[in-house]
C-alpha positions as CSV (number, residue, x, y, z in Angstrom):
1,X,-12.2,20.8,8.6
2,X,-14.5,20.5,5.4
3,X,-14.2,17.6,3.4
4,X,-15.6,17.6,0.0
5,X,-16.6,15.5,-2.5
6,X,-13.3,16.6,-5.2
7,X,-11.2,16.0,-2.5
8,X,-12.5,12.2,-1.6
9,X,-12.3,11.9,-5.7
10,X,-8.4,13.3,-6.4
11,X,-6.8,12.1,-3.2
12,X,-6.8,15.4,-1.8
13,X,-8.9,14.3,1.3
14,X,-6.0,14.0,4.4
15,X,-8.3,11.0,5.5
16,X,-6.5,7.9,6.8
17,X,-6.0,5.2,4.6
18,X,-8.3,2.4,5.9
19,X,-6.0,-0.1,4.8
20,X,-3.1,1.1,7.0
21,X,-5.9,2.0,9.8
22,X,-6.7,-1.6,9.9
23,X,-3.5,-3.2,9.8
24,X,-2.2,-1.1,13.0
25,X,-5.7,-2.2,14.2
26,X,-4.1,-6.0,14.3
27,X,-6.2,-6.9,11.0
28,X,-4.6,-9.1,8.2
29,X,-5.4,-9.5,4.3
30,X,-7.0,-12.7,5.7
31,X,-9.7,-11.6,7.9
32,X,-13.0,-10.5,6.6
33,X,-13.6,-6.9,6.5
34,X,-17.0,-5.9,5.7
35,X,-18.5,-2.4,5.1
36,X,-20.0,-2.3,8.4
37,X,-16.6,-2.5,9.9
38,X,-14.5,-0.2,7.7
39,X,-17.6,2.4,8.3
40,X,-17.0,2.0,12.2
41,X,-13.2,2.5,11.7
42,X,-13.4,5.4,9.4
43,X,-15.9,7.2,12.0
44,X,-14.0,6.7,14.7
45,X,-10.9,8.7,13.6
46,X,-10.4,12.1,15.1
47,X,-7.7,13.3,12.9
48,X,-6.5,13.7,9.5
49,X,-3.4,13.5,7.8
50,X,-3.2,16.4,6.5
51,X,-5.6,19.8,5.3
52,X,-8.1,18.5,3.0
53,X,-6.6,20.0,-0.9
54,X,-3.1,21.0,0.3
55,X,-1.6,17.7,-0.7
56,X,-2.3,14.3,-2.8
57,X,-1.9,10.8,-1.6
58,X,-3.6,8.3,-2.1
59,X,-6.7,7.1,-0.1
60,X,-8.8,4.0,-0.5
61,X,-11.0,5.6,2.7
62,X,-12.3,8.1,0.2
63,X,-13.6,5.6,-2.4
64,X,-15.2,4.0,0.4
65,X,-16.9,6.9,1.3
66,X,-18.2,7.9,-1.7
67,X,-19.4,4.4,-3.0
68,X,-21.9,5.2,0.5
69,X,-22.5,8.4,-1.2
70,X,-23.5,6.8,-4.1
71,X,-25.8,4.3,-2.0
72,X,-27.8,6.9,-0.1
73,X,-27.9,9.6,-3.5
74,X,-29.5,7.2,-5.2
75,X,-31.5,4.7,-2.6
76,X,-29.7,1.1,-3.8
77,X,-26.6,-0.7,-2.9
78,X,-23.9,0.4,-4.4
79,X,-23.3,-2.5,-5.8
80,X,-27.0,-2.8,-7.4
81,X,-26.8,1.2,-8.3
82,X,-22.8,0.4,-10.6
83,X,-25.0,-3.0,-11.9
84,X,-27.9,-1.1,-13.7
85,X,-25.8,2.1,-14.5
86,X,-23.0,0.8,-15.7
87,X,-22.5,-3.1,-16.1
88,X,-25.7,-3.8,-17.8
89,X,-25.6,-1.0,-20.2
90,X,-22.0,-1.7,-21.2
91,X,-23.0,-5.4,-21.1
92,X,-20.5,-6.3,-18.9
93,X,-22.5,-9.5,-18.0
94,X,-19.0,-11.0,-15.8
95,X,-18.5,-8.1,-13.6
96,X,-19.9,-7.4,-10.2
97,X,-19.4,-5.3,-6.9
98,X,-18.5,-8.5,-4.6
99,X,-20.0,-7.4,-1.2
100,X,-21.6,-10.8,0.2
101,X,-18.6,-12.9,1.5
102,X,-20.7,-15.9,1.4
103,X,-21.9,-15.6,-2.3
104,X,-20.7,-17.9,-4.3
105,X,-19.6,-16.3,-8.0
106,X,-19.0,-18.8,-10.9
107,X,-15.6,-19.4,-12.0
108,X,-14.0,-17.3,-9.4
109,X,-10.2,-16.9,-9.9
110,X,-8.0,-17.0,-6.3
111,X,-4.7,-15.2,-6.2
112,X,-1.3,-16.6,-5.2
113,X,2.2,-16.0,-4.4
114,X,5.5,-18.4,-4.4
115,X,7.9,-18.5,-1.4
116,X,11.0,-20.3,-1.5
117,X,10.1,-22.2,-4.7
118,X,6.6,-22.6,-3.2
119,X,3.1,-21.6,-4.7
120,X,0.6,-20.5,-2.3
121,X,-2.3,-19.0,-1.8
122,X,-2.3,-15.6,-1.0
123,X,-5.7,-14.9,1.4
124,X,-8.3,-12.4,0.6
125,X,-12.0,-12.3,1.9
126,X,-12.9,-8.8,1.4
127,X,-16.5,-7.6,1.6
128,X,-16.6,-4.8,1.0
129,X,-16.8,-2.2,-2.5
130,X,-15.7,1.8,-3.6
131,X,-11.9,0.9,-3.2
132,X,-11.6,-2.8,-4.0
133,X,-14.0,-5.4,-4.2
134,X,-14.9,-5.4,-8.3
135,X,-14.9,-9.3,-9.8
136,X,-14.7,-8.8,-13.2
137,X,-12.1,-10.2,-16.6
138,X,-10.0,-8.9,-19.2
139,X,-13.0,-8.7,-21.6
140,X,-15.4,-6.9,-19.5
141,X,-13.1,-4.3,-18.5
142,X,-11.9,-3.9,-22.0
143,X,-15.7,-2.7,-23.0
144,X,-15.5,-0.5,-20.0
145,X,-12.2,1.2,-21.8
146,X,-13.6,1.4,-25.1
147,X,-16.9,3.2,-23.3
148,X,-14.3,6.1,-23.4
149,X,-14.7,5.9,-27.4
150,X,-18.4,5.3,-27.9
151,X,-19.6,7.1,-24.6
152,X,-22.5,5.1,-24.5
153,X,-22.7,5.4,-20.6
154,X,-22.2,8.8,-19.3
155,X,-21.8,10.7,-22.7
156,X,-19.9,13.2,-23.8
157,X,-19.9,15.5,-20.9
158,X,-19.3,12.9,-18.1
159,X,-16.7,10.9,-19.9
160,X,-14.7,14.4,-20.2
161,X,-15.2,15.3,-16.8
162,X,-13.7,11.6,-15.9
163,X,-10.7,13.2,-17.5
164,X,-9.9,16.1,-15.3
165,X,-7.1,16.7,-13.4
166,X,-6.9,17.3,-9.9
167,X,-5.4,20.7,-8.8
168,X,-4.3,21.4,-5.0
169,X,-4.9,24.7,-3.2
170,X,-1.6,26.4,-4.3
171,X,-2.4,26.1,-7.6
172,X,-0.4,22.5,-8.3
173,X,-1.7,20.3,-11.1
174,X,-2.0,16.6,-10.3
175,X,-1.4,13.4,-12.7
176,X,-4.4,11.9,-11.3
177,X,-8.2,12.8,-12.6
178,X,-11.3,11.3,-11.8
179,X,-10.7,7.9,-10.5
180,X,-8.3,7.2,-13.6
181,X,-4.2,8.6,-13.7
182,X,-4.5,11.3,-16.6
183,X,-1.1,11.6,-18.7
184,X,1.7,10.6,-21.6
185,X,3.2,7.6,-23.1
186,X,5.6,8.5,-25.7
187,X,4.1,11.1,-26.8
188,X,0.8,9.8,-27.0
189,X,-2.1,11.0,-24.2
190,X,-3.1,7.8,-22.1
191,X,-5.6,7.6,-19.5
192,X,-5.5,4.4,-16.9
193,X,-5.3,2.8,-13.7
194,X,-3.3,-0.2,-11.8
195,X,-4.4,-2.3,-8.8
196,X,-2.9,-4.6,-6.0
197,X,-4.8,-7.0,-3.7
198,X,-3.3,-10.3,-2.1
199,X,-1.6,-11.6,-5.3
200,X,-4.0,-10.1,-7.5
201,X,-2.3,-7.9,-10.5
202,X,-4.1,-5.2,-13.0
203,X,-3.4,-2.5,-15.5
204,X,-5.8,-0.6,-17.8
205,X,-4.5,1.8,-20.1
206,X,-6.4,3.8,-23.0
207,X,-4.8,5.6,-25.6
208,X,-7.3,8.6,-26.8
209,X,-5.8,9.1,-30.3
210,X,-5.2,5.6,-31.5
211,X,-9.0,4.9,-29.8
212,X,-6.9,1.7,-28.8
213,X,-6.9,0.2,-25.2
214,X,-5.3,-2.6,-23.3
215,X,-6.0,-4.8,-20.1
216,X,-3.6,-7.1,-18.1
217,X,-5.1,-9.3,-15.0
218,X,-3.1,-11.3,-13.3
219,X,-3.8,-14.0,-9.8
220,X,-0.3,-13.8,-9.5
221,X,1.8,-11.9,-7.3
222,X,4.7,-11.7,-8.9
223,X,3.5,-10.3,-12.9
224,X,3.9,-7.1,-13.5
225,X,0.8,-6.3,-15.5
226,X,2.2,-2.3,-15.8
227,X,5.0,-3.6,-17.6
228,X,3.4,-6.4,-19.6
229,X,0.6,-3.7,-20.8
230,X,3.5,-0.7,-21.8
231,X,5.0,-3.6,-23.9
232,X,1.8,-4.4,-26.0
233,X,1.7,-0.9,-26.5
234,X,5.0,-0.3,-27.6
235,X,4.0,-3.2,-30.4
236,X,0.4,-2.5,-31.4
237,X,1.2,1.2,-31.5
238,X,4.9,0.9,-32.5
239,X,3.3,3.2,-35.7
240,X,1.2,6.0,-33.6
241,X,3.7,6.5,-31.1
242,X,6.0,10.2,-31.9
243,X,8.5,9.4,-29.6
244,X,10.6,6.3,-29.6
245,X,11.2,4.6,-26.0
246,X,13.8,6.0,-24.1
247,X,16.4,3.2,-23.1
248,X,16.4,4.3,-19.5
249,X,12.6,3.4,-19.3
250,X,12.8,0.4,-20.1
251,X,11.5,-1.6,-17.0
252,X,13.8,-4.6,-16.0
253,X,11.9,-8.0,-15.7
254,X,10.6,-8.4,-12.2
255,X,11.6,-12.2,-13.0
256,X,15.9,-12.8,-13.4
257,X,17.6,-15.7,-12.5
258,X,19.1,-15.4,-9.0
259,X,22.4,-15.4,-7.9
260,X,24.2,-16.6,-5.2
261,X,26.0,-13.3,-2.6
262,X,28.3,-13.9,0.4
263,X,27.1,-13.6,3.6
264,X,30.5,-10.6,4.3
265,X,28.8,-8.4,1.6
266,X,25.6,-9.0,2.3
267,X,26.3,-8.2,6.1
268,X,26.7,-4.4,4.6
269,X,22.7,-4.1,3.5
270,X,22.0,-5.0,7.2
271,X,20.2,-2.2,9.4
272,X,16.7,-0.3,9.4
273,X,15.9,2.1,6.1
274,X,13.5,5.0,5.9
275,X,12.0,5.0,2.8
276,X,10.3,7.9,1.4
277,X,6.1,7.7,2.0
278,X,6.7,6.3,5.9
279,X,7.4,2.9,5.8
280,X,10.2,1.4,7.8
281,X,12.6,-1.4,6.1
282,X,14.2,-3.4,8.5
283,X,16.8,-5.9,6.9
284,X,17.9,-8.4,9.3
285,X,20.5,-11.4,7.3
286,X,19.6,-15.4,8.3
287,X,20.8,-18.6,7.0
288,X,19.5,-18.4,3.7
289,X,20.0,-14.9,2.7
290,X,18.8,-11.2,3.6
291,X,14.9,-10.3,4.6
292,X,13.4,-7.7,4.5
293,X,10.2,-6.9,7.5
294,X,8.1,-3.9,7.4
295,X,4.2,-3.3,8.5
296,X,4.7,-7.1,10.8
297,X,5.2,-8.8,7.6
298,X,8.7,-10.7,6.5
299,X,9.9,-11.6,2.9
300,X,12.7,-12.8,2.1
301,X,14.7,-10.8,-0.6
302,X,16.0,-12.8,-3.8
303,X,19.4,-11.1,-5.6
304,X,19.5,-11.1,-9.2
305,X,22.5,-8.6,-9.1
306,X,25.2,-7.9,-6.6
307,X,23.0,-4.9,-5.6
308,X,19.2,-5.7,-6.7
309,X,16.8,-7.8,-4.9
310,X,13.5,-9.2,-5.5
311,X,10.5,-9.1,-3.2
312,X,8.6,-11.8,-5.6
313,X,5.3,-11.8,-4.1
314,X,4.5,-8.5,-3.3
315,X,5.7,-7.2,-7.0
316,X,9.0,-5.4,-5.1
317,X,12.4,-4.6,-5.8
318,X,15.2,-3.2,-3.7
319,X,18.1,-1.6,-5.4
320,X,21.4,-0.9,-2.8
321,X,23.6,1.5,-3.7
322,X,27.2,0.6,-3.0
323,X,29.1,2.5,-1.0
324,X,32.6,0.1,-1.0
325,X,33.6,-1.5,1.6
326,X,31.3,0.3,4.2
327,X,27.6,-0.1,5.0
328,X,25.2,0.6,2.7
329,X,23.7,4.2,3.3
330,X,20.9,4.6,0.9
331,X,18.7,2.4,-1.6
332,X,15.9,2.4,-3.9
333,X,12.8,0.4,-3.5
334,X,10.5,0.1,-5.9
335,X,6.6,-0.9,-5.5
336,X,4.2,-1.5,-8.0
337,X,6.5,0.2,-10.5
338,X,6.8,3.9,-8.1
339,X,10.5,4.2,-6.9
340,X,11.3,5.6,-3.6
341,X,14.4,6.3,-1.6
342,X,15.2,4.5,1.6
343,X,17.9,6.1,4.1
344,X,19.8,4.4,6.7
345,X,18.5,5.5,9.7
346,X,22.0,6.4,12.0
347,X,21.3,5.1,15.7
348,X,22.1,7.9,17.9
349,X,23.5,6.8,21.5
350,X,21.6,4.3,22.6
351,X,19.5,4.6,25.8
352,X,20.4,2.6,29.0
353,X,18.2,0.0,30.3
354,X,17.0,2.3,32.5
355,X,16.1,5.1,30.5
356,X,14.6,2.3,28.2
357,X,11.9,1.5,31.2
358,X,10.8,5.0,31.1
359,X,8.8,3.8,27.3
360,X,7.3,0.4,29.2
361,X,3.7,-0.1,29.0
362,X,0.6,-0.8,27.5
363,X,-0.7,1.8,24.8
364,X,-4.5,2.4,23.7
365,X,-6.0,3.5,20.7
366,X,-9.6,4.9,20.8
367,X,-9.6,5.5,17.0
368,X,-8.9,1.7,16.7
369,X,-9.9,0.1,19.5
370,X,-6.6,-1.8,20.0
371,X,-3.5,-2.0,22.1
372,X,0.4,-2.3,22.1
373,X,2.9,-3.5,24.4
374,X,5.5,-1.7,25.1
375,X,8.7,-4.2,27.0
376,X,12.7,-4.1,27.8
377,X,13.3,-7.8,26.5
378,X,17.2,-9.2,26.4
379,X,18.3,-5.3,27.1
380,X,16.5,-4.0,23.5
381,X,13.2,-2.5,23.8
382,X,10.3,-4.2,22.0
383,X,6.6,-3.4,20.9
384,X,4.4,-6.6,20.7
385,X,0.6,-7.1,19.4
386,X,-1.3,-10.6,20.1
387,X,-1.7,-10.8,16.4
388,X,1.0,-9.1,14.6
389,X,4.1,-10.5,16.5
390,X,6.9,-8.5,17.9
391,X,9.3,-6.2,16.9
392,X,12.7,-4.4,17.9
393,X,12.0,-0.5,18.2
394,X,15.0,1.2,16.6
395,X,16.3,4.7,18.5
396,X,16.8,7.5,16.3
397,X,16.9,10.5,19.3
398,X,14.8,11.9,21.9
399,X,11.6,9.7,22.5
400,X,11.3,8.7,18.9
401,X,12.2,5.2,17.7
402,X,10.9,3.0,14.4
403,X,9.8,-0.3,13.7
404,X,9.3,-2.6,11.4
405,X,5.6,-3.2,13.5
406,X,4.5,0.2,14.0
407,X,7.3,2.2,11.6
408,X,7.3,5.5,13.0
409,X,6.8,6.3,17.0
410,X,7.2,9.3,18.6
411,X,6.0,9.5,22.2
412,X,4.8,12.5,24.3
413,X,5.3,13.4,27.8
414,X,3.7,15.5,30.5
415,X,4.8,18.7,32.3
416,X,7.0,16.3,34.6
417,X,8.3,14.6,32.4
418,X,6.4,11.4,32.1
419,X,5.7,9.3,28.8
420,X,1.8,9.4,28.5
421,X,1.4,8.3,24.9
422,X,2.7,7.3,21.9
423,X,1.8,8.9,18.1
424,X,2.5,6.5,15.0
425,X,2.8,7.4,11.8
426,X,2.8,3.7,9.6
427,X,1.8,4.7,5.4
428,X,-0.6,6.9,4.4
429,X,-2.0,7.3,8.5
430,X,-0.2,9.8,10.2
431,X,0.2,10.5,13.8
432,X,-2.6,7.6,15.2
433,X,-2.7,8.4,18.6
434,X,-2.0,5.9,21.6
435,X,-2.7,6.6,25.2
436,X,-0.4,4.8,27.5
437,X,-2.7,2.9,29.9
438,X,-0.3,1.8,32.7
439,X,3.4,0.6,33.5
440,X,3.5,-3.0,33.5
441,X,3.0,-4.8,30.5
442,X,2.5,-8.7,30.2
443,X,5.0,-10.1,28.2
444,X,5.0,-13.7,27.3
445,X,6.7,-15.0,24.1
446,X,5.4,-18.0,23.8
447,X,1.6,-16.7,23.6
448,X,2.5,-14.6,20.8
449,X,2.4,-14.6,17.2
450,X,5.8,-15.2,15.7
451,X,7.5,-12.2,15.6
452,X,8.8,-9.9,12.9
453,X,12.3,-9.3,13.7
């Protein structure tokens, strides 16, 4: 299949999300990741998600690519190429492309997040630029928004083009232009963007008409910068705006005070959710409260209502929606300010032990050059990594199960019958293949990562 250049640009692309890629590949936020390696994993996948410009979602793989687009067009570094082109010019003297992990950058700002009352340090050694990597502040970026008024780098025609929405194959127009989200905000066209890395927060926003833009950073994982910049607007531009703010868009503060639930009614939000976009909530209740585990990682979930929860340090929110005195059946979960329903997932009958043995085994991925175990442990069937943990694989019918590890699993068998591999679909990667290698896994608990359920 043909990839093009508009498709890497709007999203349109059906390449695997490197992010996901390398988290199924056993890599954390922690580890380095260098453009050498995220090249290597990108090449090495054999599929896509989908046919490039039949859908959007959203792919930091393409940015990658094209930032080596931009590297071999024009015979620099991308990161010396954005420099001259667009830093200098703008005088944006306290931005950079960070791609040497061992440079050291004056007055670098780390990120962090609080857990159970507790600041830490949220870990991030990224090397690598296109998707991520920019250093820059709140005053740099806000000369790179008002560039969009005096079009001093690009002019007229390029700063237009920036503006252009996406369109799929059938004709569908998308919100999302040329590295920027295209749209309205009460009544007043807006142009911007919004980023998430370890507990690093930002929102640009840049209102054409009022020639009038704002910028929110954060190093903390729990600011909502979306909702901090709307709010500026809706008092520097209280006169420009046509239409008033609706009260139903009003965005709740991500911080409340907490309240105390218990433990009977919060036994009811107990079980695995589906929640729309792939990811797999599994909400398990221990001595302090509920947590939540999805992708191998664990937070615990803070209630500010009898039915709202906070996921402080990854910006989160889960919503519940009662359903009396019975277990809960659906809920809202909300991410970086985009909603999306989660579904109970109904167990069907559960498979014997011995129908359980027929899924045992250690599973290989070519396309990341990693493996899973696959064991019966205590009667429940578990799928381990040596450094993501462990987790309990849910059944939801014939050969297909979830997890909060691996989210969805589907596996394939041969003419007689036999499981020969397992496909994952975890985010924005669909359908990673693994090939099961053979039948007897090593299981050992205590050599192990701790595990996520």
């Amino acid at each position: 299949q043909v990839i093009h250049l508009k498709h890497l640009v709007y999203h349109t692309s059906g390449l695997r999300d490197q992010w996901w890629l390398l988290g199924l590949a056993g890599w954390s936020e922690g580890d380095i990741v260098s453009q050498a390696q995220l090249r290597s994993v990108i090449s090495r996948q054999s599929a896509l998600n989908f046919t490039p410009g039949t859908e959007y979602e959203y792919s930091n793989t393409g940015y990658t690519l094209m930032a080596e687009v931009v590297a071999t067009a024009s015979g620099s570094s991308f990161t010396e190429y954005v420099k001259s082109q667009i830093f200098d010019p703008l005088k944006m003297t306290h931005s950079q492309f960070y791609s040497d992990q061992e440079a050291i950058v004056r007055n670098r700002a780390y990120s962090y997040h609080q857990i159970d009352g507790t600041i830490r340090k949220s870990l991030l050694n990224f090397s690598n630029v296109g998707a991520t990597g920019m250093f820059t502040t709140a005053e740099d970026l806000a000369l790179w928004l008002d560039n969009f008024r005096h079009m001093q780098v690009g002019g007229v025609v390029a700063t237009e083009n920036m503006q252009q929405k996406g369109e799929l194959v059938d004709g569908t127009e998308l919100s999302y232009a040329r590295g920027i989200f295209a749209g309205n905000y009460r009544g007043l066209n807006a142009i911007g963007h919004d980023g998430a890395d370890a507990g690093f927060r930002s929102y640009v926003i840049w209102f054409t008409k009022p020639n009038t833009g704002i910028v929110v950073l954060s190093n903390f994982a729990s600011i909502n910068p979306a909702e901090l910049g709307t709010n500026i607007a809706d008092i520097v531009l209280s006169d420009d705006f046509p239409n008033p703010k609706p009260a139903a868009e009003i965005p709740q503060k991500i911080q409340g005070e907490t309240i105390t639930i218990d433990a009977e009614q919060l036994q009811h939000h107990v079980g695995t959710f589906e929640v729309e976009g792939g990811l797999t909530l599994q909400i398990t209740l221990a001595d302090n409260g509920l947590v939540a585990a999805a992708n191998g990682q664990e937070s615990p979930l803070v209630p500010i209502s009898q039915t709202e929860f906070l996921l402080k340090q990854f910006n989160a929110r889960i919503i519940f929606e009662p359903n009396g005195d019975k277990q809960t059946e659906n809920l809202i979960f909300t991410l970086n300010d985009v909603p999306s329903k989660g579904t109970r997932v109904v167990q069907s009958e559960p498979p014997t032990v011995n129908l359980l043995q027929n899924y045992i085994g250690v599973y290989h991925s070519t396309e990341l050059e990693t493996e899973y175990h696959i064991a019966v442990v205590d009667n429940e069937l578990r799928v381990r990594h040596q450094r993501r943990g462990s987790s309990i694989m849910v059944h939801k019918k014939q050969d297909h199960f979830t997890s909060s590890l691996l989210q969805d699993m589907i596996f394939d068998r041969d003419q007689s019958g036999r499981v020969i591999k397992m496909r994952v679909t975890a985010g924005e990667a669909r359908n990673v293949v693994f090939e099961r290698l053979w039948e007897d896994p090593v299981w050992n608990e205590n050599l192990e990562p701790s595990s996520t359920d």
